[in-house]
Structures are given as structure tokens and as C-alpha cells.
N, C-alpha and C positions, 0 to 999 in steps of 0.2 A: 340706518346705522349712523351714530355719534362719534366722526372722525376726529380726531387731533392729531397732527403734523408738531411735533420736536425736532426744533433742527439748531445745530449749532452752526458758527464761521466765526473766523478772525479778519479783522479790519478791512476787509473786499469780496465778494463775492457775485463771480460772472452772472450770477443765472437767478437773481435774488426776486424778480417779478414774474419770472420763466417759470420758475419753480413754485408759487403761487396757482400760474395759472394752471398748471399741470396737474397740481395736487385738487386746486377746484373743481375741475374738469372732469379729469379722470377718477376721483374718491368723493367727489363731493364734498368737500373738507372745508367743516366752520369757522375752527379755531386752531392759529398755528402759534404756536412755541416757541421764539425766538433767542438761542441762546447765544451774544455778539459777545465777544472781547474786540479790543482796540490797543495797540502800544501807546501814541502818543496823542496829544490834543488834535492835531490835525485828522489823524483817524477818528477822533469821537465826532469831530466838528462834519464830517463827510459823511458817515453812520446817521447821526441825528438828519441833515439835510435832506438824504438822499433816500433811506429806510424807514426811519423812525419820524414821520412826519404827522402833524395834527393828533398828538395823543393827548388822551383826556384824563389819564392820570399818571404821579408819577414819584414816586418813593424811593428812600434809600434803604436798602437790606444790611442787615451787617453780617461781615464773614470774618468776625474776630480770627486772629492767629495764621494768616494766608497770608507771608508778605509778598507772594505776586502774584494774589487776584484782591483787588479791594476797589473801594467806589462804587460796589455793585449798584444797579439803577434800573428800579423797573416802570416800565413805562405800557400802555395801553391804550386801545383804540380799536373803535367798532365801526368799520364801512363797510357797505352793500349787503349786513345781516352775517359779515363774517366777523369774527373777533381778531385780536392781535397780540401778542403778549410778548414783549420783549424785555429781556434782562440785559444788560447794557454792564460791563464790568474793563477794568482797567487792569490787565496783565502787562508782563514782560518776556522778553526772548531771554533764557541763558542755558547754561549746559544741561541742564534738569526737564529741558521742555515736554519732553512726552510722560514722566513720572508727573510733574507739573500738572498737564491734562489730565491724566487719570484722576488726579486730585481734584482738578475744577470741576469734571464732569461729576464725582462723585457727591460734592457741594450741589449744583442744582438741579442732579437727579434726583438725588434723595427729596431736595426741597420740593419737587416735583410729585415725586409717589407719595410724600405725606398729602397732598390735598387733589389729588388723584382722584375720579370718580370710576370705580369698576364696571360701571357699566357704560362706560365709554370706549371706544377704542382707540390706540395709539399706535401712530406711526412713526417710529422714532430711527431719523436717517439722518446725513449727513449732511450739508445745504449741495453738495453734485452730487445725490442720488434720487433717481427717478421710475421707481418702483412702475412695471408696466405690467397689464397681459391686454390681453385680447381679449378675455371673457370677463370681466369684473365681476360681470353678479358671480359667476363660477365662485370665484376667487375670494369674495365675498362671505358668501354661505362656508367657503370651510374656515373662513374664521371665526364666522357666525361657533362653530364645532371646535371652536378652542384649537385649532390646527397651527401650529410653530409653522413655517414656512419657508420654507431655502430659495431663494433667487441667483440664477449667475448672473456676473455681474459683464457686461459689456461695455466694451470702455471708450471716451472718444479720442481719434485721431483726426483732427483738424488740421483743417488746410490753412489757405490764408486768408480766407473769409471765413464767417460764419456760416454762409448757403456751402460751403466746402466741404462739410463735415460727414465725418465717419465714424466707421467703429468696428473695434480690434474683438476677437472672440476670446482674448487673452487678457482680462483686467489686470491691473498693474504690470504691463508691458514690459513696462524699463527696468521694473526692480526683477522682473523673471531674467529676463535678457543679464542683469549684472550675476542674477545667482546660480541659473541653470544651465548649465553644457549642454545639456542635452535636446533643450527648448520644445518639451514636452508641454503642453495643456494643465497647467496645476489650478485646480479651483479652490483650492484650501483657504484663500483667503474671502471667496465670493460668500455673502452673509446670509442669514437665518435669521427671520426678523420673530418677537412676540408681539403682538398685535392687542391681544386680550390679555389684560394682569391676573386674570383668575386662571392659566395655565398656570401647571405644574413642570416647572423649570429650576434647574440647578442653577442657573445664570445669577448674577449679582446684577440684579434691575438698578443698583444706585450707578452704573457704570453704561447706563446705554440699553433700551429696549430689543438689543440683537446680539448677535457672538457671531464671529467667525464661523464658516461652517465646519473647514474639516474637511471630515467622512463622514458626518451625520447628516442623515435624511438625503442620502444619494437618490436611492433608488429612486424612479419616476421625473427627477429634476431633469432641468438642461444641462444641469451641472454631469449629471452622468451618461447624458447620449455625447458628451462631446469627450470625454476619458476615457470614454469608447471608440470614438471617433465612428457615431454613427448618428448622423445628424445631419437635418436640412436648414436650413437658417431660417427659410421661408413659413417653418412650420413651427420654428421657436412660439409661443406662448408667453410664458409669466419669465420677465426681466428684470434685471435694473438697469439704467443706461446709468453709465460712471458720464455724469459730463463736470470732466478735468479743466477745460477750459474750452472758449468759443471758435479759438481761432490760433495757431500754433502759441504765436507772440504772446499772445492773451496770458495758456497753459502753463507756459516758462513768466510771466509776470505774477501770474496768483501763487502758484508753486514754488517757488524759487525763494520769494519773499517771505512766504509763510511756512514752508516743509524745511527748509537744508537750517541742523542745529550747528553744524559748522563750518567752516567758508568753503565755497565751492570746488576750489579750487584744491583743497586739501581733503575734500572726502574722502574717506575710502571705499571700493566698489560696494557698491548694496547694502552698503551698514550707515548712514548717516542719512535718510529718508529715501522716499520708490522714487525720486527721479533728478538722484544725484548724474546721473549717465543718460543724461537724455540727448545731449547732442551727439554722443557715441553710439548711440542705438535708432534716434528717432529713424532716420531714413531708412535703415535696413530693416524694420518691423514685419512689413508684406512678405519679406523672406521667410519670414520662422514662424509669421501668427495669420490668420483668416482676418485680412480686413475687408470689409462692407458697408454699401450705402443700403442708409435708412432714413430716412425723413421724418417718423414720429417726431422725435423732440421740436422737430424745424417749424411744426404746428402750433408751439405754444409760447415760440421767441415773442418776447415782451421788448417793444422799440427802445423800452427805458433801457435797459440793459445793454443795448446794442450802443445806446447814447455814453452810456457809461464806463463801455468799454474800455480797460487799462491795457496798452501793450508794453 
């Protein structure tokens, strides 16, 4: 099967050779899709260095009528038989940013599905998600069968190293903690990816290869032995590990920088991104969600990244 990997980030991203090698690894994955923004020269000049390095070709797109996404740049390069595709574009942060997004995404999705091949498959995630199971061929074959797919999504809680690290059975932690009294297990947000573009799907594919799940396609998921609260962790199967950041410091430097649209200090609970109330919530998390160690991801930490580390 003909893998491709879409993944978008903005000006940093923990787990950018991690995430390579996981995807190679685990999917076999030829060609990834790199969708970067950057705010300022220093971002692009660190992007370029550190990402975007030895590319063999390299053009400007135009995105007439977008006055904060412009400069688009796309760049390319083929090592060890895998490809590389990176779109390299110049945003801004202002009060608009998630309408903002929806607009930039729907700019190089689209530009993506028009030269799309259907007989390929696409993995279109976020640059911290890490689609897992245990059985891949399994997992494989029902996509082979045009099968839509629900993953829960697992989230990490990091210590103060990298070897520290864990994971919450409650993704997006902080932002439940700000909105739920009751700190019940909500998986409405864990996602349902499309794999194959010849499913029949109501989703607007210009906006992202996946949706929210909901309540669709409970039954049989992790998502619904844990809403049930009947479940072993050990016998989990098909995941996504959320890795949020490597190392707490890390989490609050990629996050902080890149999620809160207005100062932190003035958010209000749960309405201004998921982890406006992190320092209000992190430590008490073990109280109200399942955290556990797991090592998978610890298998495919890339040294570069660890080099790179921003705290």
C-alpha cells in the first residue's frame, strides 16, 4: 500500500524526525506532506536549517487575497527512497487565529486533493499525532475496505525528561478539567481519520483528512470500552498517542507560544485554547484521569529532536 503522511506545524515542532521515523516504521510511509508556517524571519531561518535541509527544488505558489498567509514556498527532496514535500508559508498570530486556520488549511488542502492520486492512501494528522496498533496488517486490510476509522486518542504527561514520559487516558486533559465538573471520560474530541478518498463521506476533505469523532463509530473502539469504563489498557489495540510535548517544559513552550490567542494571563477558563489552565490542573490530573507508562513512542525518539529541544 502507497502511504502519504500530511501533516501540518507552526514555527516548532518537538517530535519532527520522531514522527518520520514512526510513520516509516510503523506505515511504511514514502512520502510526507509538510505543511510549516512560521511568524517571523528567525522562524523561517530555523525551519529552513533544521527541517527543510538539501532540497532540490523550490518555487513560489501564489495565495492571492490572504493577508496572513503569503510567501508560500514549496520546497522538495528525495533521501533514502522516501520523498519530502514541504510548503513553507509566512503567517501571523491576531485575534482571528483559529478562523485564520481553517482558511489556511482549506488553501493547501484543496491544493492538495486537486493533484491527489486515489489510489494512494493518505494519512492526514497533526505533526503530535501517532496513529498506533498492534496489528497493522489488521488495520491495514480494513482500509484496504474503504473503512473510516476512530482512534482514541491518548495523551502525553511528561515529566522532566523525555525517558519520563507518560500518558493520560483522557486527551485534552486540561481543557476537560477547565470544562467538566464532573471529570467524566469524554472522547468526543478523539478523531476518525479517512484514509482512502474514494470513501463516501459527508466531511469537507478541503479542511483536513479526519472530523472529530463524537458518537460516530463508537461501537467496537477504545473509545467505547473506556465510556464504559470497561477496559484494560494492556489490551488497547489501535491508538493515537497525543505527544503534546517531550518533557513538561518542552509542552508549556510549544503550546503556550503557539495555542493561547490571548494573553495568558487574561484567558478565560476553557475558552481561549486546551491548555490555558495547565498549571491549575497539571499536577492534580492522576486524580481524575488514568495515567500510565508506555514506551512505544520512546522507540522511535530521533537524537535530533532531543538536540532541538525548546524549554
Amino acid at each position: 500500500m502507497n502511504f502519504t503522511v500530511i501533516s501540518p506545524f507552526k514555527n516548532y515542532t518537538p517530535t519532527h524526525f520522531t514522527f518520520i521515523n514512526f510513520y516509516k516504521s510503523i506505515w511504511d510511509v514514502k512520502n510526507f506532506i509538510f505543511i510549516i508556517g512560521y511568524n517571523t524571519p528567525q522562524d523561517k531561518e530555523f525551519i529552513l536549517k533544521n527541517y527543510i535541509t538539501n532540497y532540490s527544488l523550490k518555487k513560489n505558489i501564489s495565495c492571492n487575497n490572504y493577508n496572513f498567509l503569503n510567501n508560500v514556498e514549496l520546497y522538495y527532496k528525495n533521501e533514502d527512497n522516501v520523498s519530502y514535500t514541504f510548503f513553507l508559508y509566512k503567517t501571523i498570530n491576531d485575534n482571528n487565529q483559529m478562523n485564520n486556520w481553517h482558511i489556511i488549511k482549506n488553501f493547501f488542502y484543496s491544493l492538495i486533493l486537486s493533484n491527489a492520486n486515489k489510489n494512494f492512501y493518505y494519512i492526514s494528522v497533526d505533526d503530535d499525532e501517532f496513529i498506533y496498533s498492534k496489528d497493522i496488517s489488521s488495520l491495514k486490510n480494513k482500509i484496504k475496505d474503504n473503512k473510516i476509522l476512530r482512534f482514541h486518542f491518548v495523551e502525553s504527561y511528561p515529566g522532566n525528561t523525555y525517558k519520563d514520559i507518560k500518558w493520560c487516558l483522557q486527551a485534552w486533559y486540561i481543557h476537560r478539567c477547565s470544562v467538566d465538573d464532573n471529570k467524566r471520560y469524554n472522547c468526543g474530541a478523539c478523531k476518525t481519520y479517512i484514509f482512502n478518498l474514494n470513501c463516501k463521506t459527508n466531511q469537507n476533505l478541503s479542511l483536513g483528512f479526519w472530523y472529530h469523532s463524537g458518537d460516530s463509530l463508537l461501537e467496537n473502539s477504545e473509545c467505547y470500552k473506556i465510556k464504559n469504563e470497561n477496559y484494560n489498557i494492556l489490551e488497547f489495540n489501535d491508538l493515537c498517542y497525543h505527544v503534546t510535548g517531550l518533557t513538561i517544559k518542552n509542552l508549556k513552550y510549544t503550546k503556550f507560544f503557539n495555542r493561547y490567542i490571548t494573553d495568558i494571563n487574561n484567558a478565560k477558563d476553557g475558552k481561549d485554547g486546551n491548555y490555558v489552565n495547565f498549571d491549575k490542573y497539571y499536577n492534580d490530573i492522576p486524580n481524575h484521569y488514568k495515567v500510565f507508562r508506555d514506551d512505544t513512542i520512546l522507540k522511535y525518539i530521533d537524537n535530533r529532536d532531543i538536540e532541538l529541544l525548546r524549554e
